[in-house]
C-alpha positions as CSV (number, residue, x, y, z in Angstrom):
1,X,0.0,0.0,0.0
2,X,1.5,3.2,-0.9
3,X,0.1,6.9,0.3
4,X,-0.8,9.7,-1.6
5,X,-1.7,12.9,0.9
6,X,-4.9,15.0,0.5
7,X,-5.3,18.2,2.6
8,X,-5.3,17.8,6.3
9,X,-8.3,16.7,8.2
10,X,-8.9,16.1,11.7
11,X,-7.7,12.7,12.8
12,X,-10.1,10.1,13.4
13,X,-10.6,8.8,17.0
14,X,-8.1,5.6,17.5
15,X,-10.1,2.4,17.2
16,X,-11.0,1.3,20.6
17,X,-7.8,-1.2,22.4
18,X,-10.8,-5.1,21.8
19,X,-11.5,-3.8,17.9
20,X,-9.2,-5.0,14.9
21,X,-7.7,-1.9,13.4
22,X,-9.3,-3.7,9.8
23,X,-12.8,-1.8,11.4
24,X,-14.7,-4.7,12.2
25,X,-16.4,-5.2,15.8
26,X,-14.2,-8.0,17.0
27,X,-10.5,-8.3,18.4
28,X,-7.4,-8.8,17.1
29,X,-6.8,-12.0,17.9
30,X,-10.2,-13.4,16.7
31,X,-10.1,-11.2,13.3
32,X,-7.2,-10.4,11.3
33,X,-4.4,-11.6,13.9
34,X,-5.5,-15.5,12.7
35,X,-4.6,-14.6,9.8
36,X,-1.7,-12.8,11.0
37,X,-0.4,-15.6,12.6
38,X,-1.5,-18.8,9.6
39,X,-4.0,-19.9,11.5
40,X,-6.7,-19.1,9.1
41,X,-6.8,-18.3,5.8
42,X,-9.1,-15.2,4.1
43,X,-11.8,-16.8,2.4
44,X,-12.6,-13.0,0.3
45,X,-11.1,-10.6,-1.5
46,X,-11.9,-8.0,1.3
47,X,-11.3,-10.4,4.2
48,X,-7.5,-9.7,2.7
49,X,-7.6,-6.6,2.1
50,X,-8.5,-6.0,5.8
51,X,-6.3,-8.3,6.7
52,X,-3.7,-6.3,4.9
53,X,-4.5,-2.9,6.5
54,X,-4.0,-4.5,10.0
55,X,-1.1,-5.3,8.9
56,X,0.6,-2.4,7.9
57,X,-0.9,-0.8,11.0
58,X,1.0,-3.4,13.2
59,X,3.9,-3.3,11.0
60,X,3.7,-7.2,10.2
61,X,6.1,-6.9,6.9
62,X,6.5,-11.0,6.8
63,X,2.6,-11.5,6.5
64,X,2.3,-8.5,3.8
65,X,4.9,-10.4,2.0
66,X,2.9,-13.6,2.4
67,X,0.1,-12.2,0.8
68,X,1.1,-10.4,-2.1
69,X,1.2,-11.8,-5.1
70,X,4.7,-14.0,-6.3
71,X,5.2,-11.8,-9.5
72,X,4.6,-8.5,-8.0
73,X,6.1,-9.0,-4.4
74,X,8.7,-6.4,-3.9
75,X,11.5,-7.9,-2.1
76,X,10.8,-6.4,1.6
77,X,8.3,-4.1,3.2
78,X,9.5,-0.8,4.7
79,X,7.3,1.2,7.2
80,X,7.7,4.7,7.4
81,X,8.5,5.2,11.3
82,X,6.1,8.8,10.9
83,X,3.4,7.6,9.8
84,X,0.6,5.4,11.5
85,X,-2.0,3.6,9.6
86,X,-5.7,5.0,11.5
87,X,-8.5,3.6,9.8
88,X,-9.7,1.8,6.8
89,X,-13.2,2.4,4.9
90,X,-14.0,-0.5,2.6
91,X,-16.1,1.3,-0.5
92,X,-16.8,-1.3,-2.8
93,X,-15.4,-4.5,-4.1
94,X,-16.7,-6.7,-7.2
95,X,-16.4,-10.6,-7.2
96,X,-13.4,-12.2,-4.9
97,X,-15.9,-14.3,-2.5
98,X,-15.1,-17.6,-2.2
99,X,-16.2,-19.1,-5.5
100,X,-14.4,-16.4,-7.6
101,X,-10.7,-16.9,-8.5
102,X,-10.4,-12.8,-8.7
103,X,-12.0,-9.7,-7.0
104,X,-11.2,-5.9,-6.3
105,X,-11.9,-3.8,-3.2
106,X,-12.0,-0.1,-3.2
107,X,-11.0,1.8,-0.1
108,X,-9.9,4.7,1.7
109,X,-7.1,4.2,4.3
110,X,-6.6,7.4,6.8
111,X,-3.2,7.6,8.4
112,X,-1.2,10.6,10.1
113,X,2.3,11.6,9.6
114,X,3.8,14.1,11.8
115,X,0.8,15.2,13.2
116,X,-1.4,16.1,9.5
117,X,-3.9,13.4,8.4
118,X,-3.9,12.2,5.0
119,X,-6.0,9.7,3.2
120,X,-4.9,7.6,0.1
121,X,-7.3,5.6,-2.1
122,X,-7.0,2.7,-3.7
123,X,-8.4,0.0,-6.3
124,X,-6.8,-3.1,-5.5
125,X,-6.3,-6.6,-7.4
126,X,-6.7,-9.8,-5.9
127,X,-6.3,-13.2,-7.5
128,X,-6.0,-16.9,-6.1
129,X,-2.6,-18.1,-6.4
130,X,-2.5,-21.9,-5.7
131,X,-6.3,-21.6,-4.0
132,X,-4.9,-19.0,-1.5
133,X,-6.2,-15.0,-1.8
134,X,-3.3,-13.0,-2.6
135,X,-2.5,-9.2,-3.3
136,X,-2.0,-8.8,-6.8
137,X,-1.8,-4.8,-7.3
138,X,-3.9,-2.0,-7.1
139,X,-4.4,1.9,-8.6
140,X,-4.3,4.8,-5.7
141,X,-6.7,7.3,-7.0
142,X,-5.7,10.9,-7.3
């Protein structure tokens, strides 16, 4: 996920200590942490994609890797130490449930950096690679 500022905007409340920071009302341990740790798989397209968030927002570079895509994969993650990941707003997605073999989910991701909130949009790719959901790429909007 890359970033792509837009003016500044208040920052959003922190998501409360027993929600996922992916934005859905359970914990991280019984949302995306499973997946986190391998002991589930997503089973969407925007089960990943939150999964994904929550990982760049706990800085979990070997997962992100995991789940990207083998030809598109860069060859390590690196997290900006000024900038924290806030919240995610899913907007849309088409196909990628759990009889498709491809999907995209639109979003909005809200982060801060050194005290200005910004907000990056993307349309991301995701295909099955050997039955597993995987990142494949994605367009940030301007």
């Amino acid at each position: 996920m890359s970033r792509r500022p837009t003016r500044p905007r208040p920052a959003p409340a922190p998501a409360a200590p027993d929600r996922c920071p992916c934005g859905l009302p359970a914990s991280y341990a019984d949302c995306c942490g499973r997946l986190h740790s391998g002991l589930a798989q997503a089973t969407t397209a925007e089960q990943l994609m939150r999964s994904r968030f929550s990982a760049f927002v706990v800085e979990d570079a070997a997962y992100l890797l995991r789940s990207w895509h083998p030809q598109t994969r860069p060859p390590a993650v690196d997290f900006d130490p000024r900038l924290r990941w806030q919240r995610l707003e899913i907007l849309g997605s088409t196909e990628g449930g759990p009889f498709h073999q491809e999907g995209t989910v639109e979003f909005v991701a809200r982060y801060q950096e050194q005290g200005l909130s910004g907000s990056m949009r993307e349309k991301s790719r995701f295909v099955r690679d050997q039955g597993v959901w995987v990142y494949l790429d994605g367009v940030v909007a301007d």
